[in-house]
N, C-alpha and C positions, 0 to 999 in steps of 0.2 A: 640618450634614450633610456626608458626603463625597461627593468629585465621581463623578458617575454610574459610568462603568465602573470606576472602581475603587474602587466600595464593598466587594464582597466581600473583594480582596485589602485593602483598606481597614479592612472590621472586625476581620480577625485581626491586623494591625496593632495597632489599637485596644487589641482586647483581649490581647492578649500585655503591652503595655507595662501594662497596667492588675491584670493578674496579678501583676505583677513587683511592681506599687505598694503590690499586699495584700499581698502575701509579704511584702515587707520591711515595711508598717507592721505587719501582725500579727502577724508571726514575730521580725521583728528581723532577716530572712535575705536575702541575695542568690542569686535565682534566674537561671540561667544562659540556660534556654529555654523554651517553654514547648510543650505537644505537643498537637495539633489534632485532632479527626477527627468524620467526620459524623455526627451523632445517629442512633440504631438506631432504625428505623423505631416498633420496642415501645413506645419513650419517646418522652415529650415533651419537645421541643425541637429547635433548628437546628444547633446546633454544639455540641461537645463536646470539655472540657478534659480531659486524664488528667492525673490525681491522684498517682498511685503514683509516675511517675518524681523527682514534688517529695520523695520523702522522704528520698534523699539531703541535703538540703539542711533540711528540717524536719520535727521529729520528731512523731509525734501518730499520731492515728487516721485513715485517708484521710477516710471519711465527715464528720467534723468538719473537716477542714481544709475540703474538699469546701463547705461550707454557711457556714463562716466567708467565702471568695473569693465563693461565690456573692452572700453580700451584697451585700459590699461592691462589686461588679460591679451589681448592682441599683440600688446607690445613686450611681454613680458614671457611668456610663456609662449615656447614654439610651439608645443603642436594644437595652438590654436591659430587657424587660419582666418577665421571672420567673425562674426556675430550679428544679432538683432536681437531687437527686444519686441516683445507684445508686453502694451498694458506693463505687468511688475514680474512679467520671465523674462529673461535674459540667457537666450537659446546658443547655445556657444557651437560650432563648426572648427572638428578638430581635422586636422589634413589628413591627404590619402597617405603619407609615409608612417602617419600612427597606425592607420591598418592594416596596411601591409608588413611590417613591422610584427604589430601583433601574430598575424598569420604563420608568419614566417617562425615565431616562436612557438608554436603550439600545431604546426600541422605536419609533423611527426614526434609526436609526444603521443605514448599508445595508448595512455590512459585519461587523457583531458579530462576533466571536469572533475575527477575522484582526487580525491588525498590519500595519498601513501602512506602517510605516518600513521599508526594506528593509537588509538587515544589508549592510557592504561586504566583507565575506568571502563569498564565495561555492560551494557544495557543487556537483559532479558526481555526478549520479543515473544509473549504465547499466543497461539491461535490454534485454531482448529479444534480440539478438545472436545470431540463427539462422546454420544454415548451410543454404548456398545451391545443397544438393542437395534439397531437399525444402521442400510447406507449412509452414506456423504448426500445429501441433498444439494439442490441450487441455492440454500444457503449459507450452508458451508463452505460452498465454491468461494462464495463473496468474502468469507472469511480468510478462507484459507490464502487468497491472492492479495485482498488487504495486507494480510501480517506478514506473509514474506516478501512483498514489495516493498514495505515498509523496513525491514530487516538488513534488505538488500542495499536500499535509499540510505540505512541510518549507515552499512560498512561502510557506502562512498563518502560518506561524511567524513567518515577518520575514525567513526567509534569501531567498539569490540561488540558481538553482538554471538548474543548465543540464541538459536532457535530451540523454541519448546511449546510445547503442549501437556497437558491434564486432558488424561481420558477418566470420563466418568466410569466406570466397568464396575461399580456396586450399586446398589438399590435396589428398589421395588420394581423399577421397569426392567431391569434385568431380572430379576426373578419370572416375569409378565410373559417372553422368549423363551426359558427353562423349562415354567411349565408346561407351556402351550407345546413345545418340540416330547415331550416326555408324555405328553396325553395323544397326541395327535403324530406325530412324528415318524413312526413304525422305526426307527433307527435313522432315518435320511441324514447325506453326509455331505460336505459339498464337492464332494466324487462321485457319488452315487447317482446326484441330480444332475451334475454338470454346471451345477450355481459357484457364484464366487461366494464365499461364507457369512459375508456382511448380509446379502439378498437373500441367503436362506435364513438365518437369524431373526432376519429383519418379516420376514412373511409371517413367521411363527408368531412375533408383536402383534402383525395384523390378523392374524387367525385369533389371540389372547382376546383380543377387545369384540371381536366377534360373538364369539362364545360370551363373553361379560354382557355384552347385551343383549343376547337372546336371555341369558338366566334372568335379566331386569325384568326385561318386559315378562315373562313368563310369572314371576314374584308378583308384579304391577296387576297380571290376571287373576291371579287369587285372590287380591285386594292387600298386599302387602305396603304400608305406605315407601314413597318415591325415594325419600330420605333413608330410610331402612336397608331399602332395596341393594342402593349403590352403596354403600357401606359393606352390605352382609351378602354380598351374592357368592356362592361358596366358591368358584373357580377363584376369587379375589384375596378371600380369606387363606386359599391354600395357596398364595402366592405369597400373604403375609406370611404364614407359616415357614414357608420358604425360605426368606428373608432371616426372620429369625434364628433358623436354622444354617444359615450362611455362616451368621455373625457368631454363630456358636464353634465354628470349625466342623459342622459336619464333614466325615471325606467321602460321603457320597457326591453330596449338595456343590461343595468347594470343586470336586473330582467333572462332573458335570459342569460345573463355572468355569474352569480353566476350560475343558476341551471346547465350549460353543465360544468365549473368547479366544481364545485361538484362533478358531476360524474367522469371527469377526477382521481381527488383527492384518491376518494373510491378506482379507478383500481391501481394508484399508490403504494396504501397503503397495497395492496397485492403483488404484483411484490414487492416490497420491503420484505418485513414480506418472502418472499418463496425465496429470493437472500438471507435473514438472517442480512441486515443491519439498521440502526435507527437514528436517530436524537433525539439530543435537544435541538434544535430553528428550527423554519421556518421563511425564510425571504418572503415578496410578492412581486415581482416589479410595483404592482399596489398599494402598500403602499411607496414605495421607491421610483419613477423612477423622482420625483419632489425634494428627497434631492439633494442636493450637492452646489443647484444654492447661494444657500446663503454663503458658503463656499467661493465660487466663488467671489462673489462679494467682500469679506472680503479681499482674495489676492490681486481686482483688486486695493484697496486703497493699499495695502501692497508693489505692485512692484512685483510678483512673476505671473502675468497675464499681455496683456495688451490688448485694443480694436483698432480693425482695425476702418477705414473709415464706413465699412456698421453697424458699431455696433455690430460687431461677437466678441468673447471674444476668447483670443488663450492663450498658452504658448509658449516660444523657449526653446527648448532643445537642439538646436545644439552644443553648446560647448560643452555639453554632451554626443555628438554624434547619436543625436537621431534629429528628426523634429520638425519645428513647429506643436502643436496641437492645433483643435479648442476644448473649452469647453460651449460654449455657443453659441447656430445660433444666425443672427442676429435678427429673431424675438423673441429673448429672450428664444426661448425651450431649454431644456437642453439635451445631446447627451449622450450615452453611458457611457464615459468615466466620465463626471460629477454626474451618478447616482452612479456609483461606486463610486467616491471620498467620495461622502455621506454615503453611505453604511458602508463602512469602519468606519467610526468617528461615525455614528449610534451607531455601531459594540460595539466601544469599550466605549460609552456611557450607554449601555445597560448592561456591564459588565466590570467591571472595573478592575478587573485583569486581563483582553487581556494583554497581552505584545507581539503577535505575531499573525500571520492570516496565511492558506495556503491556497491555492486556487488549484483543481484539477481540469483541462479544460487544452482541446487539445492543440496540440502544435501550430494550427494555431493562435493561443493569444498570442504563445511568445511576440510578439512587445506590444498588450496592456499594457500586465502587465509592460513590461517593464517601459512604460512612467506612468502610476499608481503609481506604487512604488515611480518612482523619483519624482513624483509631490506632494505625500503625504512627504515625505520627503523635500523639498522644502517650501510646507506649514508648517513646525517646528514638524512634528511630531515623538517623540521619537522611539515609535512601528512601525514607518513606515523604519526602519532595521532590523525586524525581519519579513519580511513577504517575503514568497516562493511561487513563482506557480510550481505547481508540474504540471510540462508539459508531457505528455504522446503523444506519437503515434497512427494512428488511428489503430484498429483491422480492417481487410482483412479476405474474406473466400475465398476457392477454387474458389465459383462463381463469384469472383468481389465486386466493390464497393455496399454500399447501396444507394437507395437515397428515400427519405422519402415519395417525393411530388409525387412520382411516385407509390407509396404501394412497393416497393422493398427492404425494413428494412428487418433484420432480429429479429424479434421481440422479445424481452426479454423474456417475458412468454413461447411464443413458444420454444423457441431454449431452456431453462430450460427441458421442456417436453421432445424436443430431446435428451438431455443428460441420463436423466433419461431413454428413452429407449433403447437409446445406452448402458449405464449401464446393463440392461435387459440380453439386446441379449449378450454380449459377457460374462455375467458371464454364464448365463443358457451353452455357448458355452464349457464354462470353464468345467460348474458342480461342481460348487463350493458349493453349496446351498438347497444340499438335506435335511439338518435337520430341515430346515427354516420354517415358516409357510407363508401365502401367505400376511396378513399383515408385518411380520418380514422382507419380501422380499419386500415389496414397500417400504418401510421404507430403507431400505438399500442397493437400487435401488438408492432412490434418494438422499441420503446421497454419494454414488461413484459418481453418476454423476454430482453434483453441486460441488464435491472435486475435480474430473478433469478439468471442468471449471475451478474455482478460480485459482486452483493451476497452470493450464497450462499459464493466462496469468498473472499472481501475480508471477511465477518465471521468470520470461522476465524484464528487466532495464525498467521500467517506459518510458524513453525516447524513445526506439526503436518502430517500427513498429512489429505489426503482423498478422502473418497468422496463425487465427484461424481453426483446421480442429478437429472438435465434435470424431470420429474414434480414432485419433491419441492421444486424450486427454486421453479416458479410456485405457489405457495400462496397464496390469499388471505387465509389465516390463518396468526398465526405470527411467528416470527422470520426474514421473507421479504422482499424486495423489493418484490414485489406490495401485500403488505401496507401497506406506508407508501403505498406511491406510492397507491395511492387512499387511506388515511388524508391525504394530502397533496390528493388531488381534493376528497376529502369537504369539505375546510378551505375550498378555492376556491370549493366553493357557498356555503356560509355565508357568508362576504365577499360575493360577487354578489349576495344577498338583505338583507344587511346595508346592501349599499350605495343597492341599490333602495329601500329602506327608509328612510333618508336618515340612517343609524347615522352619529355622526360620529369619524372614524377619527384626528381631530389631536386630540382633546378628551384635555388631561391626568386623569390619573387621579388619583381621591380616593380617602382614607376616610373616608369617612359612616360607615361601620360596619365591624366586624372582615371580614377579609378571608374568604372562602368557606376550608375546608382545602385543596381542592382547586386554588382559586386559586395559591394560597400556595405547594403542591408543586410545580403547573407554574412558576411563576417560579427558585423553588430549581434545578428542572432545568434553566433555561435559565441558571443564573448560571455552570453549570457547563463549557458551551461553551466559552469562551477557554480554562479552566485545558485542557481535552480535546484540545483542537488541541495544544497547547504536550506535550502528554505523550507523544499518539500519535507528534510529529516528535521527541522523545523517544528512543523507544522504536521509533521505524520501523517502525509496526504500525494499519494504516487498521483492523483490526480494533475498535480502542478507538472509533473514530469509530461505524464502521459500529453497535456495538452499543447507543453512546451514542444514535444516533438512534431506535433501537428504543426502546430505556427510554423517550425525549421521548414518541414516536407511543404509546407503552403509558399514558404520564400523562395526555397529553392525552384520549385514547379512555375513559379511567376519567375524567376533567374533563364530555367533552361527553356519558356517561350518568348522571353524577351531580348536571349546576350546567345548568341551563334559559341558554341564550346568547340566540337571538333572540327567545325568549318572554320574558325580563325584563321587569319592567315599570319600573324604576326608571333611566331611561337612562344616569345614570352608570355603575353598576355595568353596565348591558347594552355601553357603549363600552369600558368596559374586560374584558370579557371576549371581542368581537369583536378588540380589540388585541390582547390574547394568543394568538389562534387566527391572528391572520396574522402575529405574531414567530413561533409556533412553526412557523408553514409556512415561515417566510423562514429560519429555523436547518434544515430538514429540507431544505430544498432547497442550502444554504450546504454542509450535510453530506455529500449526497449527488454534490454537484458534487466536494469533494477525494476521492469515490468515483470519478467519470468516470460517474454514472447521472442518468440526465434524468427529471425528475416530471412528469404530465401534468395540465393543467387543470384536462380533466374525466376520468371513469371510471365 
C-alpha cells in the first residue's frame, strides 16, 4: 500500500502509469496522458477515466476500449475492486481497505491538508490600506477578510507570506478633517467625546463637506457660475493651502497631522483586533508618495519612458493594448501610479525573498494594476510576473450604496455590533442557550455573528458583487456560518459522550465488513482537503474553501442521520466512525481558521 497522505495523489499515479500499460499491451499504442475526474454521483464508482481523448492514439469503440482497461485495471492493480463504463467513462471502484487505509493515515496528523515545509520564496499580501480621514467601513470589511484569508490560504500552501498594508495619511482629504476639527472643533479629543478617534476624525470629513456645500450653494445665489464655485469656495481653497503647507513641513500643520493620525491609528487598531486580522509591515504614503521618481528617471535614459513637449514623463502601452500613461506631471510631481512603482521595489528591497506581491483593492483598479504590472515588468523586473490584484466587487445592503462624504458608511464597528445582536436575537428565538452563563453568551454571541459576517461574504467568488443582508447571514440553516459552527458543537458533544463512554479514539480502524456508503463519502470528502487548499492559494479565492466546508458539514449531517455513531454496537466500527466525526471537526475548524472564523465547543 501507499504511504498515508499521499495515497490519493498516489492512486492516480498508480493508475495513469497502469493505463498507459493497457494501452500499449492491448493496443500496441503509446499513450501520452491520461485524464482524471470524480465519479458522477449517478454512477458507481470513485474516480473516473475519460475515454474519448485515448482516441487519438487508439482506434475502436470508446465503450470497448472503456471495458478492455477496465480489466485489466482489475486484474492488475489491487485497490481496484470493480468497474463500469458509461458511453467513453470508465468509472473505476477502489475497495474499502484504500479507505480505510487512507484514514487510518491522516486522522491523527494535526495538521492535514497544510504543508509544513515552508517555500524560501516568499509572497507580499496587502490589504486594507484605508485612508485616515474616516472609519473602516463594510467595504473594507470585505477587504480586510479577502486578503487575510487569502494570506492565511496562501501559508497553508507552503508559501512565506508577509501581511501588509499602505495607509493613505496625506492628501487633500486629510487636510478636509484638519480643517474642519480646527474651525469647528473647540479642542474635542477622543477622551473628551468618548469616540474612538477614527469616528471623531471621520465626523470632522463629514462636517468639511458640509460647510463646502453650504459655501456653493450660497456662491450659486449670488450668481457665481457652478464650475467656479466648487473650485473656489474658500473653506476648499484653505484646505489646498493646507496641503501645501503640509508639504512644506510646516510644524504647526505636520504637529496637528501627527496628533489627529494618531487618533485615527488607535480607532483602527481596534476595528482590526475585533474583525480578528493583523499585519507585519505597515506602509505610509507620507513616507512613500516621493519614491518611484527616481525609478522613473533611470527608464527615461533606458527607453522604456519618454518626455512630451511640456516636460510630462509618459509610457505607451498601446501595443500592448493598453494607453498611454503619464508617470510624471510636468512640474516634475509624481502621480499615483509612480508611487506605486516605488513602493513595489521599496517592497522587495526591504525583504528580499518577495518573489511575488498581491494586492486586494476594488475592482474599480482593474486598469491601474493592469498597467503597474506591465510597466514593472518592462523596467526588467523578475517578480514583476508573480504579482495578482485580487479584484473584488463592491458589498451593497438592502439600503443602497454607501457614500462616505455624506456620513452614509456603513460603519465597520457598527455593523460588527449589529451582527452580534442579530446573533442575540435569533439564538435567544431559537432557545438554544439555556445552560450558558451570560458571559458564555456574549462571547458566543459574538463568535456567531462575525462567523456569519465573514463566512457570508468569504463564500461569494472575490470577483462578484454583493448583497450584504446582516438577517440572512445568521441562519441556522443553510449555506451559513451558523450552520457549521454548530454542526461543528454538534460534533464536540458526540466526542464528550464518546469519551465518557470509554469509545477508544487511537484504536486503528478495520474492515470486518464493507465500509457503510456513507462512511466511504465522508472519507472521499476529507481526501479532498490538501488538493482544496493548494487550489484556492491558486486561485486566491477563500471562497473554494469556505464552500468546501459546507459540502464536508452537508456529508457529515447526511452521515450522522443515516449511520447510528454512539449506538453501534460493534466497537470497531462505533471507533471508527467517532474518528471520523472528530477529523471531520478538526478539517472544519482547520477550514474555518484560513477563514479567520472561530467554532464553539458547545451551541
Amino acid at each position: 500500500m501507499l504511504p498515508d497522505k499521499l495515497m490519493l495523489m498516489g492512486i492516480k499515479t498508480v493508475l495513469e502509469a497502469k493505463v498507459k500499460e493497457a494501452v500499449l499491451s492491448i493496443f500496441n499504442a503509446e499513450l501520452p496522458a491520461v485524464e482524471f475526474q470524480p465519479t458522477r454521483k449517478d454512477f458507481e464508482g470513485d474516480i473516473t477515466v475519460v475515454v474519448f481523448p485515448m482516441l487519438r492514439v487508439v482506434k475502436g469503440n470508446p465503450a470497448q476500449i472503456g471495458e478492455q482497461i477496465g480489466a485489466f485495471l482489475e486484474e492488475h492493480v489491487e485497490e481496484v475492486s470493480a468497474f463500469n463504463v458509461v458511453k467513453g467513462f470508465l468509472n473505476i471502484v477502489l475497495n474499502d481497505s484504500f479507505y480505510v487505509d487512507f484514514f487510518n493515515g491522516i486522522k491523527d496528523e494535526a495538521n492535514f491538508g497544510s504543508v509544513e515545509e515552508v517555500a524560501a520564496d516568499a509572497v507580499m499580501v496587502e490589504y486594507s490600506s484605508p485612508n485616515t480621514n474616516k472609519p473602516l467601513h463594510l467595504g473594507h470589511i470585505r477587504n480586510n477578510l479577502l486578503g487575510y484569508s487569502v494570506a492565511e490560504i496562501l501559508k497553508a500552501s507552503g508559501k512565506k507570506v508577509y501581511k501588509t498594508q499602505i495607509i493613505n495619511d496625506r492628501g487633500i482629504h486629510i487636510c478636509k478633517s484638519m480643517l474642519a476639527w480646527q474651525k469647528m472643533g473647540n479642542g474635542e479629543t477622543p477622551e473628551s467625546t468618548g469616540l474612538k478617534g477614527d469616528k471623531l476624525v471621520g465626523n470632522y470629513y463629514v462636517a468639511f463637506d458640509k460647510a463646502y456645500k453650504a459655501e456653493i450653494a450660497k456662491m450659486l445665489s449670488d450668481g457665481v457660475d457652478e464650475k467656479v464655485a466648487t473650485k473656489e469656495a474658500p473653506i476648499l481653497l484653505e484646505a489646498q493651502q493646507m496641503l501645501i503647507k503640509w508639504e512644506a513641513g510646516d510644524d504647526e500643520i505636520v504637529s496637528l497631522w501627527k496628533k489627529m493620525n494618531g487618533w485615527v491609528y488607535d480607532g483602527f487598531e481596534i476595528t482590526y483586533k475585533n474583525l480578528g486580522v493583523d499585519f507585519d509591515q505597515l506602509y505610509y504614503e507620507s513616507d512613500t508618495y516621493l519614491l518611484g521618481k527616481d525609478v522613473v528617471a533611470d527608464g527615461l535614459k533606458k527607453g522604456v519612458f519618454f518626455k512630451k513637449d511640456d516636460g510630462s514623463v509618459w509610457i505607451d502601452l498601446t501595443e500592448d493594448g493598453l494607453d498611454e500613461k503619464i508617470v510624471l506631471r510636468s512640474d516634475g510631481t509624481a502621480v499615483y501610479m509612480t508611487q506605486d512603482i516605488g513602493t513595489a521595489i521599496q517592497r522587495v528591497k526591504d525583504y528580499s525573498d518577495i518573489k511575488g506581491m498581491v494586492y486586494t483593492v476594488g475592482n474599480e483598479q482593474d486598469y491601474h494594476f493592469k498597467v503597474l504590472f506591465l510597466i514593472l515588468k518592462k523596467l526588467g523586473f523578475s517578480w514583476a510576473e508573480q504579482l495578482h490584484h485580487l479584484s473584488y466587487g463592491m458589498v451593497d445592503l438592502p439600503s443602497g450604496k454607501m457614500k462616505s462624504r455624506e456620513g452614509t458608511v456603513v460603519d465597520a464597528d457598527d455593523l460588527m455590533v449589529e451582527m452580534t445582536n442579530t446573533a442575540k436575537k435569533i439564538s435567544e428565538e431559537l432557545g438554544k442557550l439555556g445552560e450558558y452563563s451570560e458571559n458564555e453568551k456574549q462571547d458566543l454571541y459574538k463568535m456567531v455573528g462575525l462567523g456569519a459576517l465573514k463566512y457570508y461574504i468569504l463564500k461569494v467568488d472575490p470577483k462578484k458583487r454583493i448583497l450584504f443582508d446582516p438577517e440572512e447571514s445568521v441562519d441556522f440553516q443553510g449555506n451559513t456560518g451558523p450552520f457549521i459552527q454548530y454542526t461543528y458543537a454538534r460534533i464536540q458533544s458526540i466526542l464528550r459522550k464518546a469519551k465518557d463512554t470509554g469509545v477508544d479514539f487511537n484504536a486503528m480502524a478495520e474492515v470486518s465488513d464493507n465500509l457503510h456508503p456513507k462512511e466511504k463519502e465522508l472519507i472521499k470528502q476529507l481526501q479532498l482537503f490538501p488538493d482544496m487548499i493548494q487550489l484556492a492559494a491558486t486561485n486566491f479565492s477563500p471562497a473554494l474553501i469556505a464552500n468546501y466546508v459546507y459540502d464536508l458539514v452537508k456529508e457529515f449531517n447526511s452521515f450522522y442521520q443515516q449511520v447510528s455513531i454512539l449506538g453501534e454496537t460493534n466497537e470497531s466500527k462505533k471507533a471508527l466512525r467517532v474518528q471520523l466525526s472528530k477529523k471531520v471537526s478538526e478539517v472544519v475548524e482547520s477550514g474555518f481558521k484560513l477563514l479567520g472564523i472561530e467554532v464553539p465547543e458547545r451551541m
